[in-house]
PyMOL Python script that loads the backbone (N, CA, C, O; Angstrom):
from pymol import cmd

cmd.read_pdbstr("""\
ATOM      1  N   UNK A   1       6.692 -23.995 -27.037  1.00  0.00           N
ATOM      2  CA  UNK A   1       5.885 -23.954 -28.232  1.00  0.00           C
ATOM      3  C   UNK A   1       6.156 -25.224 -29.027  1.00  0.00           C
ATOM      4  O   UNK A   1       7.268 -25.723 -29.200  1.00  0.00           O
ATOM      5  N   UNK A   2       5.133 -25.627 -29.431  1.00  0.00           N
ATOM      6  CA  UNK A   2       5.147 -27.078 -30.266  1.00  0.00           C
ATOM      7  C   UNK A   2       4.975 -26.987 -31.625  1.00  0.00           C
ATOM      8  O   UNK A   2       4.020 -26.482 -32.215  1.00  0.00           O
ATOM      9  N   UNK A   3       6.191 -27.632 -32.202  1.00  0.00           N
ATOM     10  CA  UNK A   3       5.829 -27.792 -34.141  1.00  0.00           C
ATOM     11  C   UNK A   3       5.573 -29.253 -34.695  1.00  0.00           C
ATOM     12  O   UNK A   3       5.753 -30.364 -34.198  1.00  0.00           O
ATOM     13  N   UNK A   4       5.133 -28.867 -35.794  1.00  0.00           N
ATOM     14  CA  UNK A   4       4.863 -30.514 -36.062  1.00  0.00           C
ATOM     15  C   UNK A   4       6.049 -31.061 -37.555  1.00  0.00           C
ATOM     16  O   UNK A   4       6.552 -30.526 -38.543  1.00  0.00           O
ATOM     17  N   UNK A   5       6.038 -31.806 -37.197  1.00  0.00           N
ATOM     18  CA  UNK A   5       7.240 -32.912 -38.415  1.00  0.00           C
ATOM     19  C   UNK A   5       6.349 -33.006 -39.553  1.00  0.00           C
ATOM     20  O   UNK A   5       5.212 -33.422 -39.330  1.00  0.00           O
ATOM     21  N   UNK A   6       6.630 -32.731 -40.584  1.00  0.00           N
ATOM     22  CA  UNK A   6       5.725 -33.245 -41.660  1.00  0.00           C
ATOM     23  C   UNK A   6       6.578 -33.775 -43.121  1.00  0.00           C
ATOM     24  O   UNK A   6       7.774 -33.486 -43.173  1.00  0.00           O
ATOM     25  N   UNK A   7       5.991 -34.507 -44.240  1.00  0.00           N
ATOM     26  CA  UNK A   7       7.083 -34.816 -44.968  1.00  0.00           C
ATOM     27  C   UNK A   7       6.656 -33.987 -46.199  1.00  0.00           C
ATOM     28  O   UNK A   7       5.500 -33.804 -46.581  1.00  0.00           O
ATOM     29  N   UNK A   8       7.603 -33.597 -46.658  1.00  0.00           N
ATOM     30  CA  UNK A   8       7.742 -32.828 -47.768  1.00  0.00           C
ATOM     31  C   UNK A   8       8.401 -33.978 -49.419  1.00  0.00           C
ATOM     32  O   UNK A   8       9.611 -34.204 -49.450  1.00  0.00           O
ATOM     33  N   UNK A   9       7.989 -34.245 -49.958  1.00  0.00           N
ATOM     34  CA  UNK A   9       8.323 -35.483 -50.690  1.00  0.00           C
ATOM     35  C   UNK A   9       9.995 -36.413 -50.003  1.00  0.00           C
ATOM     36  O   UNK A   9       9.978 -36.573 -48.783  1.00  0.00           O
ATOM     37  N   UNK A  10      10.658 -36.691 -50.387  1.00  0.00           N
ATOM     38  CA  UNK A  10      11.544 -37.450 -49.364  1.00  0.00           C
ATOM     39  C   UNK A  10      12.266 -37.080 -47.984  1.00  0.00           C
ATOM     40  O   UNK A  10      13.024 -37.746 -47.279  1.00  0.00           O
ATOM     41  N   UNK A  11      11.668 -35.538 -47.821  1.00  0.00           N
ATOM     42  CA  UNK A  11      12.069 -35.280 -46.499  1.00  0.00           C
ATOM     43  C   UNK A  11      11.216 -35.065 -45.598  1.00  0.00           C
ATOM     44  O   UNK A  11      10.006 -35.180 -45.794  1.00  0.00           O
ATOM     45  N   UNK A  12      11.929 -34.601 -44.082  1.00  0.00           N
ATOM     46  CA  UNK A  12      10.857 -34.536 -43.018  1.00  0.00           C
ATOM     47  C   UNK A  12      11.236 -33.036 -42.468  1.00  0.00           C
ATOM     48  O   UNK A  12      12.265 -32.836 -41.823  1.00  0.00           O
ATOM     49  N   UNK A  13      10.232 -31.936 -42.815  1.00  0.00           N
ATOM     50  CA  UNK A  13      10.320 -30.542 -42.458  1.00  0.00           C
ATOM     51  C   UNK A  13       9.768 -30.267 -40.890  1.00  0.00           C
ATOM     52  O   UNK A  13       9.402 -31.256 -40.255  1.00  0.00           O
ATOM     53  N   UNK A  14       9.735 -29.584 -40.562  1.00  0.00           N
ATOM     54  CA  UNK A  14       9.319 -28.816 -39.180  1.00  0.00           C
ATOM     55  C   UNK A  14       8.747 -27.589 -39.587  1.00  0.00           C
ATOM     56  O   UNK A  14       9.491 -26.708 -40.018  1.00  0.00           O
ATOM     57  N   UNK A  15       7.353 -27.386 -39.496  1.00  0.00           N
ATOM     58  CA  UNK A  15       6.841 -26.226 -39.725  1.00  0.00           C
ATOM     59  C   UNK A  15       6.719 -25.362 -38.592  1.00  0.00           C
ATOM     60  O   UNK A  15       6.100 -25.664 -37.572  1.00  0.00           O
ATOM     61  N   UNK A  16       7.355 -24.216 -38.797  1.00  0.00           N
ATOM     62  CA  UNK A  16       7.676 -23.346 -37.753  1.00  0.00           C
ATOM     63  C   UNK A  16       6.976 -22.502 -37.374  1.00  0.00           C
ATOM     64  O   UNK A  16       6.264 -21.993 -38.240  1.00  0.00           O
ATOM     65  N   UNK A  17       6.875 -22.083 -36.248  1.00  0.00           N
ATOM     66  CA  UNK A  17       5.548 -21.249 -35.904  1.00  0.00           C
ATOM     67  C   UNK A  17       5.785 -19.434 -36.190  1.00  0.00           C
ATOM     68  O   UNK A  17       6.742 -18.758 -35.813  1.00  0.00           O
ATOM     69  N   UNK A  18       4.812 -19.069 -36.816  1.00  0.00           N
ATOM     70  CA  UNK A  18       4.829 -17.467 -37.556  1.00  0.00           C
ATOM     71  C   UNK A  18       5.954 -16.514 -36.136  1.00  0.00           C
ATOM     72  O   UNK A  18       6.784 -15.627 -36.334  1.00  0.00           O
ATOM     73  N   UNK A  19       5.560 -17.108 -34.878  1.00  0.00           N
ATOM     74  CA  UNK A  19       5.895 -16.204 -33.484  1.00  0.00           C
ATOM     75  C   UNK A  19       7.753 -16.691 -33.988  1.00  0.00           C
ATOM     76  O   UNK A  19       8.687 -15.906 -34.146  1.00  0.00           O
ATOM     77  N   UNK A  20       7.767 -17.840 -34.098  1.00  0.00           N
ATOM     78  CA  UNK A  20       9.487 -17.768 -33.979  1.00  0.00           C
ATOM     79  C   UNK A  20      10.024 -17.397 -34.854  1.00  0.00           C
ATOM     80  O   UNK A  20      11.116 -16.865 -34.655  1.00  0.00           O
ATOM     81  N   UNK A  21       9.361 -17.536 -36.604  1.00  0.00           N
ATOM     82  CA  UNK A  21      10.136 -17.328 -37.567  1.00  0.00           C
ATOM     83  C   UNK A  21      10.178 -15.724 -37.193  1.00  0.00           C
ATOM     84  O   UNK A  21      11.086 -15.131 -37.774  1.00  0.00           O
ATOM     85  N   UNK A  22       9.613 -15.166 -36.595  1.00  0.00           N
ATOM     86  CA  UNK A  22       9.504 -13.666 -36.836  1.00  0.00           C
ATOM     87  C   UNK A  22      10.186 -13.245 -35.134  1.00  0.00           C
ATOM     88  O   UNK A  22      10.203 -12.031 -34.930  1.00  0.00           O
ATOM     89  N   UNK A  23      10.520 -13.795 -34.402  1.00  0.00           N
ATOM     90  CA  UNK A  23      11.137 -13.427 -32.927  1.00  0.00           C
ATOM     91  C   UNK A  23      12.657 -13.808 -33.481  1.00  0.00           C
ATOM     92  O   UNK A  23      13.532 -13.080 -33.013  1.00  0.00           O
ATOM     93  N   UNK A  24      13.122 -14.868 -34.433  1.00  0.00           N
ATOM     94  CA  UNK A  24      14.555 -15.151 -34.491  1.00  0.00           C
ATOM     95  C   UNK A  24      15.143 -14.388 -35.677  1.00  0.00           C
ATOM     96  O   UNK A  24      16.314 -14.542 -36.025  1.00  0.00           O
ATOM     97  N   UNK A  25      14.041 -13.318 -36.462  1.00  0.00           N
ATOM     98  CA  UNK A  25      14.135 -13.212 -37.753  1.00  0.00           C
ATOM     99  C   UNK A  25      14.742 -13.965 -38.853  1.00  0.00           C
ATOM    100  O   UNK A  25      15.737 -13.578 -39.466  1.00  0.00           O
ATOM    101  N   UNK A  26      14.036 -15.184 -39.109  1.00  0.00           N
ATOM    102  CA  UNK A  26      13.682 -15.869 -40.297  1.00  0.00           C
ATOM    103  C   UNK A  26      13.284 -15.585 -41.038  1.00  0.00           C
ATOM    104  O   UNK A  26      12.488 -14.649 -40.957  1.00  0.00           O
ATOM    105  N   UNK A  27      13.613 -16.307 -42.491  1.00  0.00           N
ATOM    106  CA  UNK A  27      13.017 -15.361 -43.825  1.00  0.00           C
ATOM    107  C   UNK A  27      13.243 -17.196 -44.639  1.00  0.00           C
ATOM    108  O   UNK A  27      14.070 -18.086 -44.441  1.00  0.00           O
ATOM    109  N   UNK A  28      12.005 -17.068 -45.595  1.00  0.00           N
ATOM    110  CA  UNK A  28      12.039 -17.693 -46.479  1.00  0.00           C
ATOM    111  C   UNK A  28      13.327 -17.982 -47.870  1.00  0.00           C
ATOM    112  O   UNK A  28      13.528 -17.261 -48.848  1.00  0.00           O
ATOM    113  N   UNK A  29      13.900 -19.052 -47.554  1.00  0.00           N
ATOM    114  CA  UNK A  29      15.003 -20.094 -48.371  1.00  0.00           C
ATOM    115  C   UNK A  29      16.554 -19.386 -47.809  1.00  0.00           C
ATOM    116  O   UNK A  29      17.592 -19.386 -48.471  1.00  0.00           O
ATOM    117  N   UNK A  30      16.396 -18.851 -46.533  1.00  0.00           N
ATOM    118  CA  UNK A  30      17.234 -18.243 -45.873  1.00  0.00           C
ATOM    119  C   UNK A  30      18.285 -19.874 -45.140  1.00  0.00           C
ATOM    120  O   UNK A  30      17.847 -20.939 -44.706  1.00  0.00           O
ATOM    121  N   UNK A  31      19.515 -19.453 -45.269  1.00  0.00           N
ATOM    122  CA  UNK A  31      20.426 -20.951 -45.532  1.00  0.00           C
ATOM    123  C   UNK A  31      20.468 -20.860 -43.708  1.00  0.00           C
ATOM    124  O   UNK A  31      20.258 -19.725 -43.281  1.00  0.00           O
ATOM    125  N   UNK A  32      20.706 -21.899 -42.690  1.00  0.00           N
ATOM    126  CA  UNK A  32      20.937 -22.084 -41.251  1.00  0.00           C
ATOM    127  C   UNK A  32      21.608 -23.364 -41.089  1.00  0.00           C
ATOM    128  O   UNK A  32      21.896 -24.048 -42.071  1.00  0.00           O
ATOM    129  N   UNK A  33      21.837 -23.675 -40.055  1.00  0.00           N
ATOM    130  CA  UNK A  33      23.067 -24.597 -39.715  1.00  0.00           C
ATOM    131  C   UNK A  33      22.089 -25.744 -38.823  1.00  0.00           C
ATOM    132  O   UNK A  33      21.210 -25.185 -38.167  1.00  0.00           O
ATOM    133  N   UNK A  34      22.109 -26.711 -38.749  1.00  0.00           N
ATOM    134  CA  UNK A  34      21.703 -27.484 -37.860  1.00  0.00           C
ATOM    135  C   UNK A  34      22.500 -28.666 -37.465  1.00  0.00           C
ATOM    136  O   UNK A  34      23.058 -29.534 -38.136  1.00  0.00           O
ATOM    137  N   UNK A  35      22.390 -28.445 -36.074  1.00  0.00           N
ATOM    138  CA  UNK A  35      23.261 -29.751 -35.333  1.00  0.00           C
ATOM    139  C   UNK A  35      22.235 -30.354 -34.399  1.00  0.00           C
ATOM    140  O   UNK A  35      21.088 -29.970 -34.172  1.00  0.00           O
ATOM    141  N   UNK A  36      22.945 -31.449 -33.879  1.00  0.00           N
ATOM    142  CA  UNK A  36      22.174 -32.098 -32.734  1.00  0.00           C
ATOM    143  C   UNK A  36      23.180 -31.659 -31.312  1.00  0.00           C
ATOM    144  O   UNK A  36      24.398 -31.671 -31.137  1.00  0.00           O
ATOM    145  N   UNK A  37      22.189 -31.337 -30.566  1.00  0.00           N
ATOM    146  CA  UNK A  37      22.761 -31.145 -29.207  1.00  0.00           C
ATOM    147  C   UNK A  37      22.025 -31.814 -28.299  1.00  0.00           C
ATOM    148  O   UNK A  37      21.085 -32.556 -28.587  1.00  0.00           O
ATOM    149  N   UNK A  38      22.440 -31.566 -27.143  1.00  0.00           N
ATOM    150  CA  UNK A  38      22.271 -32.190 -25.607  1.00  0.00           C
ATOM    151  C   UNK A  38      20.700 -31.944 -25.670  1.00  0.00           C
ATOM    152  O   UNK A  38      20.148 -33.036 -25.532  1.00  0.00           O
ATOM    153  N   UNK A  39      20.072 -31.246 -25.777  1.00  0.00           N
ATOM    154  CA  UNK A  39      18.745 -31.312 -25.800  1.00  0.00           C
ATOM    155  C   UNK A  39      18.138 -30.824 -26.786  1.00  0.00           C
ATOM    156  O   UNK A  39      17.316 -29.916 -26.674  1.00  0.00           O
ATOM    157  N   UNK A  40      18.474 -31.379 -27.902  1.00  0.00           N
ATOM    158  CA  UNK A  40      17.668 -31.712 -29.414  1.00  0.00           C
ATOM    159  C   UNK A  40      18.148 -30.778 -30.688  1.00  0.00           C
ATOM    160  O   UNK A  40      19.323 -30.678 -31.042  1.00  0.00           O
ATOM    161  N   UNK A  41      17.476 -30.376 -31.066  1.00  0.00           N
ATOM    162  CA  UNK A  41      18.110 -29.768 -32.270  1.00  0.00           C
ATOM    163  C   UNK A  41      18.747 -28.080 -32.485  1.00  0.00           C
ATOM    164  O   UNK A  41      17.983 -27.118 -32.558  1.00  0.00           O
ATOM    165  N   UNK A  42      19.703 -28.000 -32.536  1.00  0.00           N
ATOM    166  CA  UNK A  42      20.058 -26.333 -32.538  1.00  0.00           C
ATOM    167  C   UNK A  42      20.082 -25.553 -33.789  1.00  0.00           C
ATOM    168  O   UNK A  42      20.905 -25.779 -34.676  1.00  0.00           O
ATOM    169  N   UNK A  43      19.506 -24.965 -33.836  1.00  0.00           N
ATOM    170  CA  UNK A  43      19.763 -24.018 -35.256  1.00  0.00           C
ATOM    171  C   UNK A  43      20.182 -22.798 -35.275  1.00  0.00           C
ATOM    172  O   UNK A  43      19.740 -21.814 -34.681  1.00  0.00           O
ATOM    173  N   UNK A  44      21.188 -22.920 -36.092  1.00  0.00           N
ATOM    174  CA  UNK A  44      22.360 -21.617 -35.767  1.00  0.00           C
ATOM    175  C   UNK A  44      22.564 -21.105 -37.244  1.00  0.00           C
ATOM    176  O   UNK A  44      21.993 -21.774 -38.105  1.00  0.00           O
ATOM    177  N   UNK A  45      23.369 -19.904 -37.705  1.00  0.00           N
ATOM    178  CA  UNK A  45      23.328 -19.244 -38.890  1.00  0.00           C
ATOM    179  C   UNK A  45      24.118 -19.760 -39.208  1.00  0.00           C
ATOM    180  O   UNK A  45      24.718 -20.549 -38.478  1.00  0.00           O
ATOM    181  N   UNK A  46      24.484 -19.486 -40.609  1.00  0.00           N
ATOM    182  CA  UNK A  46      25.458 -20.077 -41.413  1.00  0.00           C
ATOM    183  C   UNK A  46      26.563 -19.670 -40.698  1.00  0.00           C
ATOM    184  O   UNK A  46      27.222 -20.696 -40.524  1.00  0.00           O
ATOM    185  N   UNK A  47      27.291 -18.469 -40.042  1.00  0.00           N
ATOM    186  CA  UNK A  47      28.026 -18.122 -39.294  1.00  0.00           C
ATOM    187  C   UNK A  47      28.557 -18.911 -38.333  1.00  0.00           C
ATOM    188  O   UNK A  47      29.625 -18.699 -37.759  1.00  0.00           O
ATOM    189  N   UNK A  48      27.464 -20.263 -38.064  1.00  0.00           N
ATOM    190  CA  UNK A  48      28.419 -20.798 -37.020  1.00  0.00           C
ATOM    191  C   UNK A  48      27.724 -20.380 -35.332  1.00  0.00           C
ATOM    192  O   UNK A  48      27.769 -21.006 -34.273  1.00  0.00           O
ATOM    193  N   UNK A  49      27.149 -19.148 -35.672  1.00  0.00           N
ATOM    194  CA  UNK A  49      26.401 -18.577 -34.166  1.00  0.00           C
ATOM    195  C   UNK A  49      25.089 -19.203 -33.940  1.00  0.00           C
ATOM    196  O   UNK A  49      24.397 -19.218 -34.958  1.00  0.00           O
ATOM    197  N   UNK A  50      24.430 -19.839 -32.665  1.00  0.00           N
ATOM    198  CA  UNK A  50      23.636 -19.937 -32.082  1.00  0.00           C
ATOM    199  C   UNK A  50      22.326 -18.924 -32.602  1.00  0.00           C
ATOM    200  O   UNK A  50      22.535 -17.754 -32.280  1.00  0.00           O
ATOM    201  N   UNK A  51      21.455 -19.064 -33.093  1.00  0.00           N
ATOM    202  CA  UNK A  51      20.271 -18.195 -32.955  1.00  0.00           C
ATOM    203  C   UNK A  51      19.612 -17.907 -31.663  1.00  0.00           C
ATOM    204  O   UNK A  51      19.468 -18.918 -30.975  1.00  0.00           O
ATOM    205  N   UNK A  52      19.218 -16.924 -31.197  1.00  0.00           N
ATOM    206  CA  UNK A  52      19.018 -16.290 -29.802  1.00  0.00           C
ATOM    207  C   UNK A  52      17.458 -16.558 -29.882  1.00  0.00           C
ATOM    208  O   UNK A  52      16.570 -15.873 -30.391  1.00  0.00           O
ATOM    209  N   UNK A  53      17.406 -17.783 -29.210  1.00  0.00           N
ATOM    210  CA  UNK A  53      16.269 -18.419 -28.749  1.00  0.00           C
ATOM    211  C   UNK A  53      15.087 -17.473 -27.456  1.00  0.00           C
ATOM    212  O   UNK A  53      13.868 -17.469 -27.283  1.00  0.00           O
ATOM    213  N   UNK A  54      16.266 -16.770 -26.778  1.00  0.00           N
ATOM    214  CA  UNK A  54      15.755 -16.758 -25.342  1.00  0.00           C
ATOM    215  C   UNK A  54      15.750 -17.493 -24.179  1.00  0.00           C
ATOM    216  O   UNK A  54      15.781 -18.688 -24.473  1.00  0.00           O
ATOM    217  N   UNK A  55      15.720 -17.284 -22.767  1.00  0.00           N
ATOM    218  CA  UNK A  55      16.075 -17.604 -21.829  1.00  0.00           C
ATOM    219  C   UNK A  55      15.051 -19.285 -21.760  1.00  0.00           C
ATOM    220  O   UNK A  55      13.821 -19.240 -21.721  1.00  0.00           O
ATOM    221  N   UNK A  56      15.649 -20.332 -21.758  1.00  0.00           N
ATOM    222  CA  UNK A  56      14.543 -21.529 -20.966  1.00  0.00           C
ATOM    223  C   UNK A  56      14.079 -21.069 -20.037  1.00  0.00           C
ATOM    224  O   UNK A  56      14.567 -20.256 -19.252  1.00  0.00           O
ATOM    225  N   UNK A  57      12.314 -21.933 -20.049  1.00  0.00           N
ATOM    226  CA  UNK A  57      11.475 -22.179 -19.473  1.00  0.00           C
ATOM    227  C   UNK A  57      10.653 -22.826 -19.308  1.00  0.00           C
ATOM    228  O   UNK A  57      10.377 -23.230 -20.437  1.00  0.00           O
ATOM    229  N   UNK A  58       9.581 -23.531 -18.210  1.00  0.00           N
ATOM    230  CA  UNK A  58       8.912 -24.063 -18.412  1.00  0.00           C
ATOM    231  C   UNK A  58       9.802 -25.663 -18.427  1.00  0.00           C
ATOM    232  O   UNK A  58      10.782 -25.967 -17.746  1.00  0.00           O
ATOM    233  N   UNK A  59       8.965 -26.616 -19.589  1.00  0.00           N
ATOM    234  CA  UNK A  59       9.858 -27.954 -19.135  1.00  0.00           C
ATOM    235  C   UNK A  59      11.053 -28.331 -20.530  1.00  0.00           C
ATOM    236  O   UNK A  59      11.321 -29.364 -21.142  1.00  0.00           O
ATOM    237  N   UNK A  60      11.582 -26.798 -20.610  1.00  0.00           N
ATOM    238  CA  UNK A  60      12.828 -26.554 -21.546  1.00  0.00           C
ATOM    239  C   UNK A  60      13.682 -26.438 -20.745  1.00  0.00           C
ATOM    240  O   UNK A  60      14.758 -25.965 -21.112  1.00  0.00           O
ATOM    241  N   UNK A  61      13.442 -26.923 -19.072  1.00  0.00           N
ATOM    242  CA  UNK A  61      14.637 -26.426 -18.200  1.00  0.00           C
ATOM    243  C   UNK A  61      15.074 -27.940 -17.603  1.00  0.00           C
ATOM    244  O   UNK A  61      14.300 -28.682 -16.998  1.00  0.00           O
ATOM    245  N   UNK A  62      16.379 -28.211 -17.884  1.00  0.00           N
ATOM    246  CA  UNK A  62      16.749 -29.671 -17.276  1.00  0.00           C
ATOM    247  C   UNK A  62      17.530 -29.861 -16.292  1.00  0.00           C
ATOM    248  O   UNK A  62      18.714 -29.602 -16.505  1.00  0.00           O
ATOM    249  N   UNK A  63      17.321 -30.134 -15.544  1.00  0.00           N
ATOM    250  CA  UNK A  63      18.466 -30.614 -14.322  1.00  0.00           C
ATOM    251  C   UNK A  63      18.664 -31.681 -13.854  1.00  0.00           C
ATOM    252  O   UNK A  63      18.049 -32.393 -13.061  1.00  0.00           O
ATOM    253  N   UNK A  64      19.765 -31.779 -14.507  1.00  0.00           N
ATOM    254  CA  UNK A  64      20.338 -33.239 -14.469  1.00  0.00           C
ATOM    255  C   UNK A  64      22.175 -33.127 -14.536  1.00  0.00           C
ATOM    256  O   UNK A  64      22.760 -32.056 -14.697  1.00  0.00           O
ATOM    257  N   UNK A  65      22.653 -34.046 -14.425  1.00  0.00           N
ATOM    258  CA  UNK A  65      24.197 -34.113 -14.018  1.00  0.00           C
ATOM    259  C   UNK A  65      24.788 -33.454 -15.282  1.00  0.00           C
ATOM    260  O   UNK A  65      25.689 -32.631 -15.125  1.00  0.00           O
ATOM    261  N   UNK A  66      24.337 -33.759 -16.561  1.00  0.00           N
ATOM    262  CA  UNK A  66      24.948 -33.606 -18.154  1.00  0.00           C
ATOM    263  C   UNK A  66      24.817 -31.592 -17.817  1.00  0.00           C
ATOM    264  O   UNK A  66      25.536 -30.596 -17.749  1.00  0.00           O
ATOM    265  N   UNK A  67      23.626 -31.940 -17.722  1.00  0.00           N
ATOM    266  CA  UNK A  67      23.221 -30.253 -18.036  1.00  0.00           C
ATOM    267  C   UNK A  67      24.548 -29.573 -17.107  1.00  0.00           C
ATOM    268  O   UNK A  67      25.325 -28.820 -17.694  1.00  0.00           O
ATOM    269  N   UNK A  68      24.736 -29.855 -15.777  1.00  0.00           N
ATOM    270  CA  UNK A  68      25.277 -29.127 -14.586  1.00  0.00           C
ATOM    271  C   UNK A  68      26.879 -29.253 -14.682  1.00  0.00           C
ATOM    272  O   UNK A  68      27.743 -28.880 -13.888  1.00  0.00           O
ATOM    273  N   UNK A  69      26.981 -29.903 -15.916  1.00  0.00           N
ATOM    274  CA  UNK A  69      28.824 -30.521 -16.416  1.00  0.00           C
ATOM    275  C   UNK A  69      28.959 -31.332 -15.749  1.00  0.00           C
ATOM    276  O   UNK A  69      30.186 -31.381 -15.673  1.00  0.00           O
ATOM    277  N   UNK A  70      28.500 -32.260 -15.001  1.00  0.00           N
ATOM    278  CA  UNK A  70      28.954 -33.148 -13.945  1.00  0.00           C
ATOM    279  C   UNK A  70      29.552 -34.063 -14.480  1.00  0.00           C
ATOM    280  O   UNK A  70      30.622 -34.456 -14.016  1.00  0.00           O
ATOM    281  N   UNK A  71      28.845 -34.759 -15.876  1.00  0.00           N
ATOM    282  CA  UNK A  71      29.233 -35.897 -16.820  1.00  0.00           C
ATOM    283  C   UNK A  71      29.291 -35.424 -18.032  1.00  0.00           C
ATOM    284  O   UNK A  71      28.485 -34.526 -18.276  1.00  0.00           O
ATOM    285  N   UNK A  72      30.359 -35.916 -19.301  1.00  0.00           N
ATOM    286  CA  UNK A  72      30.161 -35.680 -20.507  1.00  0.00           C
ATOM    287  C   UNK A  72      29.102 -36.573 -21.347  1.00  0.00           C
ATOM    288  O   UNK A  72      28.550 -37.588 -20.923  1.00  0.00           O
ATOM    289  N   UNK A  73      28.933 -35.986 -22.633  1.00  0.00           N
ATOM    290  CA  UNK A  73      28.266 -37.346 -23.390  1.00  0.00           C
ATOM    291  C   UNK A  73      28.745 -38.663 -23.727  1.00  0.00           C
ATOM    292  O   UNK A  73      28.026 -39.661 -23.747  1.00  0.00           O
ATOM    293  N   UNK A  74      30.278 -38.637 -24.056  1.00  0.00           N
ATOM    294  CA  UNK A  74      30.918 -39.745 -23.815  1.00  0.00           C
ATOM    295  C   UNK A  74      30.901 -40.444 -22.468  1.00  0.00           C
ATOM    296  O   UNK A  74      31.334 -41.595 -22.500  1.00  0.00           O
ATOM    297  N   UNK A  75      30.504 -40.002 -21.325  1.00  0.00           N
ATOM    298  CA  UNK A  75      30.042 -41.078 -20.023  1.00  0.00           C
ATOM    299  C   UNK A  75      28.989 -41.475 -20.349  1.00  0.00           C
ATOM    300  O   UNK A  75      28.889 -42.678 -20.107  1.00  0.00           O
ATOM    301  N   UNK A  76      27.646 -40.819 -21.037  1.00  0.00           N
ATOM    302  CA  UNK A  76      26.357 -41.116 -21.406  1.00  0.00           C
ATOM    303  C   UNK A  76      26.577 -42.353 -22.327  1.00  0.00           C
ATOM    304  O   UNK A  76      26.353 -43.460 -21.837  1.00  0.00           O
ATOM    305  N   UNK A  77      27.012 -42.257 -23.673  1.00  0.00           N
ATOM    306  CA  UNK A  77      26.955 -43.422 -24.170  1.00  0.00           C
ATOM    307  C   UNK A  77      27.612 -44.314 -24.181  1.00  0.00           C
ATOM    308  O   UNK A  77      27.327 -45.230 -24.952  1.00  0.00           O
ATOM    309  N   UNK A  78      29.063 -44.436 -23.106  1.00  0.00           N
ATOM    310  CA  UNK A  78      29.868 -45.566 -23.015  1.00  0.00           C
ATOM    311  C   UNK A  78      29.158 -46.042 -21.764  1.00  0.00           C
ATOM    312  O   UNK A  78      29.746 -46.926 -21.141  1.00  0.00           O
ATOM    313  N   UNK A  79      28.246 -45.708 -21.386  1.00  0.00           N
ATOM    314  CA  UNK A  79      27.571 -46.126 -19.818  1.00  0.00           C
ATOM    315  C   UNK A  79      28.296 -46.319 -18.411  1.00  0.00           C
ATOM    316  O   UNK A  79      28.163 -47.155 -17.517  1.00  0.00           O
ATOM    317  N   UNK A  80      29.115 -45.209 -18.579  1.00  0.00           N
ATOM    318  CA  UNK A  80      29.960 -44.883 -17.545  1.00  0.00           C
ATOM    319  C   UNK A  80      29.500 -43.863 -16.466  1.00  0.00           C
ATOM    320  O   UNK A  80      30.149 -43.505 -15.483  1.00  0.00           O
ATOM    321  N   UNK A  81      28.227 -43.453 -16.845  1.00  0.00           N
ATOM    322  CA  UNK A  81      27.201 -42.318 -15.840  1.00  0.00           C
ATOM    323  C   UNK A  81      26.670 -42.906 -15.004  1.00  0.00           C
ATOM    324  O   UNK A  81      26.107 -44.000 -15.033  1.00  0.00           O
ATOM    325  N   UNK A  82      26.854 -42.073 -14.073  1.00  0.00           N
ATOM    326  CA  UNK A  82      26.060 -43.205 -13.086  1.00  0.00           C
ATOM    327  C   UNK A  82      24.705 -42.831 -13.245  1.00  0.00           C
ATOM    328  O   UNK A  82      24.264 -41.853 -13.849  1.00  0.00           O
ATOM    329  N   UNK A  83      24.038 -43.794 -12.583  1.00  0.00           N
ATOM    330  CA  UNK A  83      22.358 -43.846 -12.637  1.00  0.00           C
ATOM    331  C   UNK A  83      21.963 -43.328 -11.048  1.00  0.00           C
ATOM    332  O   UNK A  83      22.519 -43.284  -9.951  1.00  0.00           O
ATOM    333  N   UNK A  84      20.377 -42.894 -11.763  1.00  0.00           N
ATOM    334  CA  UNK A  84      19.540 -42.380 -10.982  1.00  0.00           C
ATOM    335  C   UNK A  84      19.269 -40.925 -10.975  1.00  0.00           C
ATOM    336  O   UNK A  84      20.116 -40.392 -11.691  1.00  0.00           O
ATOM    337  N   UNK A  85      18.482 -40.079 -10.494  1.00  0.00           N
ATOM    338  CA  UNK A  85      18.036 -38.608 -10.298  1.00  0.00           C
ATOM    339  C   UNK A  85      17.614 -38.362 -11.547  1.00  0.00           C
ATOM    340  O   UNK A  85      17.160 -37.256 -11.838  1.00  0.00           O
TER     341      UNK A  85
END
""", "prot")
cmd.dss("prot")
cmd.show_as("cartoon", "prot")
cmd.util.cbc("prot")
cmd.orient("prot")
């Protein structure tokens, strides 16, 4: 499912789609955690816990060495990964 970036006077929001705010139970000025991860942005409760997204699918599924533990992110950006696949 696709959202769009939009700016809200000096910031840049993500308007969320009615299906997720209401599948992750979201609620309006409700506080969440956001980090950056291995494949983009995670939003988790103030708790610290993961919000239960559901199983990947579709081209939310990656296979590649990072994903499979093969390499850390520190091999990724010291360019110590090897290339290719």
């Amino acid at each position: 499912m696709k959202a769009r970036i939009e700016r809200l006077g000096d910031r840049l929001v993500v308007d969320l789609p009615p299906e997720i705010v209401r599948d992750l139970g979201l609620g309006e000025g409700q506080l969440v955690d956001l980090s950056a991860g291995p494949g983009g942005i995670v939003i988790g409760d103030v708790d610290g816990e993961s919000l239960a997204w559901g199983p990947d699918r579709g081209s939310e599924i990656i296979d590649d060495a990072y994903s499979r533990g093969e390499i850390t992110y520190d091999d990724l950006v010291s360019g110590q990964a090897p290339r290719g696949r």
